[in-house]
C-alpha positions as CSV (number, residue, x, y, z in Angstrom):
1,X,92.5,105.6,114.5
2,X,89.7,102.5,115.3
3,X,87.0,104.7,113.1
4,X,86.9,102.9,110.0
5,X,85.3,99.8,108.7
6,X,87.9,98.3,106.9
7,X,91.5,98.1,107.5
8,X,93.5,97.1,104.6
9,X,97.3,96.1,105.0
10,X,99.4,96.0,101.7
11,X,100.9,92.7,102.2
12,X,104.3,91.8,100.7
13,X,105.6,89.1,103.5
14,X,108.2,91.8,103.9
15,X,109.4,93.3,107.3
16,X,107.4,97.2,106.7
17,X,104.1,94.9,106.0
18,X,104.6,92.7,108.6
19,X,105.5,95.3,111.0
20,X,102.4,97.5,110.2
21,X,99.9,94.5,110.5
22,X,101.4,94.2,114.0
23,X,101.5,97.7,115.1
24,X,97.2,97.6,114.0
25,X,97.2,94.6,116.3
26,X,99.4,96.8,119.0
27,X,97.3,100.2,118.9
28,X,93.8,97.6,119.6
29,X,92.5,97.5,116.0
30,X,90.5,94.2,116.1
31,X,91.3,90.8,113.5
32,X,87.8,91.5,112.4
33,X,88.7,94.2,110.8
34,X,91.6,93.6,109.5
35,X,92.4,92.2,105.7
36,X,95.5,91.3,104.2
37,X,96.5,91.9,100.2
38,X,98.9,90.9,98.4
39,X,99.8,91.5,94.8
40,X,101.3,88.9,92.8
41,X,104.1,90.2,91.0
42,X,104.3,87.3,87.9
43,X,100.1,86.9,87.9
44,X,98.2,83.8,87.7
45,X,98.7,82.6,84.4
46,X,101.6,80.8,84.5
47,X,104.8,83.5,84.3
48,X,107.6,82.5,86.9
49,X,109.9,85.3,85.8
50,X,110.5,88.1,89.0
51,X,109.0,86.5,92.2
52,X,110.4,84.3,94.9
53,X,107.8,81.0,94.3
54,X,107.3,81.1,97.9
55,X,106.4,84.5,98.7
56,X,102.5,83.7,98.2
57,X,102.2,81.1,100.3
58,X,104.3,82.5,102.8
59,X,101.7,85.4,103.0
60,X,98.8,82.9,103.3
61,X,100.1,81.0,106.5
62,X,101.2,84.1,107.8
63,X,97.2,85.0,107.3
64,X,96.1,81.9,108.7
65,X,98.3,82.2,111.9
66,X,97.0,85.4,112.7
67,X,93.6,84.4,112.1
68,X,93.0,87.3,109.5
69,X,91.8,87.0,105.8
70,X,93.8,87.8,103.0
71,X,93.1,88.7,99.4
72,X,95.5,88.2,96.3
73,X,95.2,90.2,93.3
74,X,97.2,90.9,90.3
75,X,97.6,92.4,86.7
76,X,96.9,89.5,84.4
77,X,99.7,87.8,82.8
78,X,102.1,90.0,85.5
79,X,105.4,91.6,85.2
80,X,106.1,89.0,81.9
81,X,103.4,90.4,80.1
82,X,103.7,94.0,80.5
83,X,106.9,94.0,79.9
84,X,106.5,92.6,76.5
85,X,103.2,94.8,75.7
86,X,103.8,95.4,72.3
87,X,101.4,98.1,70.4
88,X,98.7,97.1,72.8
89,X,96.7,97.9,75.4
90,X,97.8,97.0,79.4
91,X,96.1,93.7,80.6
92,X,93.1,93.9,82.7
93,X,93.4,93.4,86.9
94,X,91.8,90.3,88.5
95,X,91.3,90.9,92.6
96,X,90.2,88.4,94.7
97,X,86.5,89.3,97.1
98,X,84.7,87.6,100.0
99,X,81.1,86.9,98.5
100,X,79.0,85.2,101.6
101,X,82.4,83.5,102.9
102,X,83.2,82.3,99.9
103,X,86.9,83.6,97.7
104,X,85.2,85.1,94.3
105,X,87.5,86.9,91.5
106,X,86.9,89.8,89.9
107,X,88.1,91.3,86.3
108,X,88.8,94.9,85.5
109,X,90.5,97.6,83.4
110,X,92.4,96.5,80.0
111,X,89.4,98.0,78.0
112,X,90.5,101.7,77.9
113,X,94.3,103.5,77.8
114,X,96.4,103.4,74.8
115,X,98.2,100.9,72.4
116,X,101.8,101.5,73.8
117,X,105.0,99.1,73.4
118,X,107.5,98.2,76.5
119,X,110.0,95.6,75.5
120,X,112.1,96.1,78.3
121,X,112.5,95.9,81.9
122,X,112.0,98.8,84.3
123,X,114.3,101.0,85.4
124,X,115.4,102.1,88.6
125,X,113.8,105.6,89.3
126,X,111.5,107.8,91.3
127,X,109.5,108.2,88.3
128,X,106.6,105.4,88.7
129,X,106.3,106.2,84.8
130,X,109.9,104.4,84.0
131,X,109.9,102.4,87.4
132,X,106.4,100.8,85.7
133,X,106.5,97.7,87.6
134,X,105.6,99.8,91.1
135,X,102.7,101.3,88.9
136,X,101.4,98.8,87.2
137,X,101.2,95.4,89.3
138,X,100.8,97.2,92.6
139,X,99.9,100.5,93.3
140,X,97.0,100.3,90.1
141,X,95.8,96.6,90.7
142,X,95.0,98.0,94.4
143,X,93.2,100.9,93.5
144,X,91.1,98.4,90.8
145,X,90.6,96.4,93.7
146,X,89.1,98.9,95.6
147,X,86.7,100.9,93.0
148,X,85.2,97.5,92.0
149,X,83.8,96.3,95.0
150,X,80.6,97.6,96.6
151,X,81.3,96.5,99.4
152,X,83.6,100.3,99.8
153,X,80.9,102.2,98.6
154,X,79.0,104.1,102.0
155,X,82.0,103.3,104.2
156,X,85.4,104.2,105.6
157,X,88.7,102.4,104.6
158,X,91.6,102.5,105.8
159,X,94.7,101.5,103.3
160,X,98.0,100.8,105.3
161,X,101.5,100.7,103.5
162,X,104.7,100.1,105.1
163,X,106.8,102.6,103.2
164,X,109.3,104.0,105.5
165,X,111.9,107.8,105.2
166,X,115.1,105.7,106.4
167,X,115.0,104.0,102.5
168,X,115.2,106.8,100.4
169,X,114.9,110.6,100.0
170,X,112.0,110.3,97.8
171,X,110.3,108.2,100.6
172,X,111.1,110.3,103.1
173,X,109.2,113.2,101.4
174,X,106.2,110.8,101.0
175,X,102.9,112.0,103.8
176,X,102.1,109.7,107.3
177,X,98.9,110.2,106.1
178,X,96.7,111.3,103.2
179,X,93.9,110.6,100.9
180,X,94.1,106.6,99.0
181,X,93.8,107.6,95.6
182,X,90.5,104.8,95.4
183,X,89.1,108.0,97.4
184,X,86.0,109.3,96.8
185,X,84.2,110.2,99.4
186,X,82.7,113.5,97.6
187,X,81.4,110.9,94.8
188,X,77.8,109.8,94.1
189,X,78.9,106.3,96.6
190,X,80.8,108.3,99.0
191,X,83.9,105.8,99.2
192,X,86.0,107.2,101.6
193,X,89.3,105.7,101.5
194,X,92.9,106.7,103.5
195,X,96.2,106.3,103.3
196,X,98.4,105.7,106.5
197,X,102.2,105.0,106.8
198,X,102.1,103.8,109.8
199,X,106.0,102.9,110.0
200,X,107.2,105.9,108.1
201,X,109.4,107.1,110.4
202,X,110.5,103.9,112.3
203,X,113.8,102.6,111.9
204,X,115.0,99.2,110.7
205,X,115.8,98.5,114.2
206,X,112.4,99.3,115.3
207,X,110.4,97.2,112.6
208,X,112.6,94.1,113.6
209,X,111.8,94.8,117.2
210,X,108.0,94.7,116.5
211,X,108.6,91.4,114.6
212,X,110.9,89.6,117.3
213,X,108.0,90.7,119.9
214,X,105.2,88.4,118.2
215,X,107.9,85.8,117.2
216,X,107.0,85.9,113.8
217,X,109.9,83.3,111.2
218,X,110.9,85.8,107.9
219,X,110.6,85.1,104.7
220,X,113.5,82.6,103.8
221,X,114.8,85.2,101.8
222,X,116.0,87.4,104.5
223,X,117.5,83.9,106.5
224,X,119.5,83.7,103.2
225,X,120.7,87.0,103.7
226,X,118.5,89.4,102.1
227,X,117.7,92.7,103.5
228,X,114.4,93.4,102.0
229,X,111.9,91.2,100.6
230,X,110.8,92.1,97.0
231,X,110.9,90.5,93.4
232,X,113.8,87.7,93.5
233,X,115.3,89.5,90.6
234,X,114.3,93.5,91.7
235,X,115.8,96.0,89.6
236,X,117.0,97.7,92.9
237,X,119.0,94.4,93.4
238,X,123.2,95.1,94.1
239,X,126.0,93.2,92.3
240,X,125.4,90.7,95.5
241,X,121.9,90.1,95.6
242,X,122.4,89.5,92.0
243,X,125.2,87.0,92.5
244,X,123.4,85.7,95.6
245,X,120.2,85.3,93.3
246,X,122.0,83.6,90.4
247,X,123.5,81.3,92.8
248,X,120.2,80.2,94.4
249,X,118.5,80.0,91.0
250,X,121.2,80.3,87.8
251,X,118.2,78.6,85.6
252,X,115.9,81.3,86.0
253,X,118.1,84.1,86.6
254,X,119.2,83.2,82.6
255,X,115.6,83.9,81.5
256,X,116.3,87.7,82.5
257,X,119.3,87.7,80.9
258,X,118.2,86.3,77.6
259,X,115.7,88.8,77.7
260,X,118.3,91.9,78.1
261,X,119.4,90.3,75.0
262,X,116.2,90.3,72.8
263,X,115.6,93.8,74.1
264,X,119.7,94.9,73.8
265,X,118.8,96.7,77.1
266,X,119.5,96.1,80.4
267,X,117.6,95.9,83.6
268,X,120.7,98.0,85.0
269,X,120.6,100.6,82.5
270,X,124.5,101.1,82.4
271,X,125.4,97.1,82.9
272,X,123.8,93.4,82.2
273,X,123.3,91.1,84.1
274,X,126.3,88.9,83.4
275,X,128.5,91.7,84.4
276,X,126.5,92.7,87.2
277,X,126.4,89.1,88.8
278,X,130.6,89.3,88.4
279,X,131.0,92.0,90.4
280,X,129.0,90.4,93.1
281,X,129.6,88.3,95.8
282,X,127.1,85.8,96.9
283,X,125.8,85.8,100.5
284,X,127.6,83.6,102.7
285,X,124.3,82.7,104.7
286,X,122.9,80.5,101.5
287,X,122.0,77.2,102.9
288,X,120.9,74.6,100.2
289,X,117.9,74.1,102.8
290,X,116.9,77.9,102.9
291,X,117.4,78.1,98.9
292,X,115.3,74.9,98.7
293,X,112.3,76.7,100.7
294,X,112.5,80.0,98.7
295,X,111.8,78.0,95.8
296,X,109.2,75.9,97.1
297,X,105.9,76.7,96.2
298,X,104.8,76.0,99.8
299,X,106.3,77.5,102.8
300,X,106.8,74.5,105.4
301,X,108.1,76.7,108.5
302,X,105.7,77.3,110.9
303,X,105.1,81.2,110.7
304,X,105.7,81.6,114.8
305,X,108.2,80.3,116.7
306,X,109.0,80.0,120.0
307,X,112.7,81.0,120.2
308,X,113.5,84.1,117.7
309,X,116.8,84.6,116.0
310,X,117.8,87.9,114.1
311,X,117.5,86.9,110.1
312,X,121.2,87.2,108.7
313,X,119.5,90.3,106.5
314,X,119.0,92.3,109.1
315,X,120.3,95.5,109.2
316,X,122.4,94.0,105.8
317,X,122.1,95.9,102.5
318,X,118.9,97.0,101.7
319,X,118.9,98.1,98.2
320,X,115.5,99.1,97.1
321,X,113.1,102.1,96.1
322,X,115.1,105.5,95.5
């Protein structure tokens, strides 16, 4: 597996990511090879509507502990924005590149497509088409990423996701291994570019093992209770990671719901969120310190510790991708 150039870990601060950046580091992949990306769900330009605040900086100590770049990129304006695209034309992607050691930003895409309206949230399905947010502020801003930097052009890159079978039946039928769709190697640059699962088959119990090994702190989220890391508010959510979100942040949680409103749609197609957040039952493993550091915008923890302790979301429920 050490043949390519590049080695590109999509980097959520979640357990699958962390747990694949590790195993590179187990099988002998060197640092120097190694980058880190994350996407930001809500963008750059001020929306605060889906993520945990702390996620981002979370994933930059985590970078800085392991002595290993990472690169932030997202679709302009976020999941706010597309969601309230209305007769136009998707926003443009903005990726972060190294340029002679120094963080430059790039622009791309939002010139071509067509006009289109959302005005409503995703919905939970296999179908990237409905479940736009997976589409749109990831899996494309990655790809943009990719086929707008020379530097991939001539070379061999290695794209590494932490998607794993135990989540879903869909994600079980999804390939170990397979061409990144920012491949071209047949092209006029010849960017060849992969796509490995390294973790696909593991099991929760093995991605947790990986993580106690290096002594790597989770996300505050999982501490709180969470079993996987993703938007504070994910569609995927269940009644009690909706009741657990609305008790850690009611203020913002009401945003979402004011927005169900405007759209008179839900984000749970059948229910909203006030009756979603009844039938729930807030984790008991909310502390007001662990809220207060999801919501920070800096995470204060040191990334590794010395003396590991099983996250209270561990082997909890793990609602997520079908």
């Amino acid at each position: 597996m050490n043949t390519y150039d590049k080695y590109i870990v999509a980097f959520s601060g979640g357990k699958d990511s962390i747990a694949c950046f590790l195993h590179l580091l187990d099988i002998g992949i060197p640092k120097s090879k190694i980058e880190l990306w994350h996407h930001c769900i809500d963008g750059r330009e001020g929306s605060t509507l889906m993520d945990w605040p702390v996620t981002e900086d979370y994933c930059r100590k985590f970078a800085a502990a392991f002595e290993v770049p990472i690169f932030f990129s997202w679709k302009q304006g976020g999941f706010e924005a597309e969601m309230n695209r209305e007769n136009a034309l998707t926003n443009p992607s903005s990726f972060e590149y190294p340029d002679d050691n120094i963080i430059e930003c790039g622009v791309s895409g939002g010139e071509r497509g067509k006009l289109s309206t959302r005005l409503k949230f995703p919905q939970v399905s296999a179908d990237l088409t409905v479940r736009w947010c997976s589409a749109y502020l990831k899996i494309d801003v990655c790809t943009i990423a990719i086929n707008n930097q020379a530097r991939f052009h001539n070379s061999r890159t290695l794209v590494i996701s932490g998607e794993r079978a135990e989540e879903s039946p869909a994600r079980a039928k999804y390939s170990d291994f397979e061409p990144d769709r920012s491949d071209n190697r047949t092209g006029k640059t010849r960017r060849h570019v992969d796509r490995w699962r390294p973790v696909h088959k593991w099991k929760e119990k093995e991605v947790w093992a990986i993580i106690e090994k290096y002594r790597v702190n989770p996300h505050p989220a999982y501490r709180m209770g969470w079993g996987r890391l993703s938007c504070m508010f994910c569609i995927f959510g269940s009644a009690n990671q909706f009741a657990s979100a609305n008790a850690v942040a009611r203020h913002r949680l009401k945003k979402l719901i004011d927005y169900e409103k405007a759209f008179s749609s839900s984000i749970k197609r059948k229910k909203y969120l006030p009756e979603v957040i009844a039938e729930g039952t807030p984790y008991k493993t909310i502390t007001p310190g662990l809220a207060l550091k999801a919501l920070s915008k800096r995470y204060i923890d040191s990334i590794l510790v010395d003396e590991w302790i099983t996250p209270a979301g561990a082997y909890a429920e793990s609602t997520g991708p079908t």
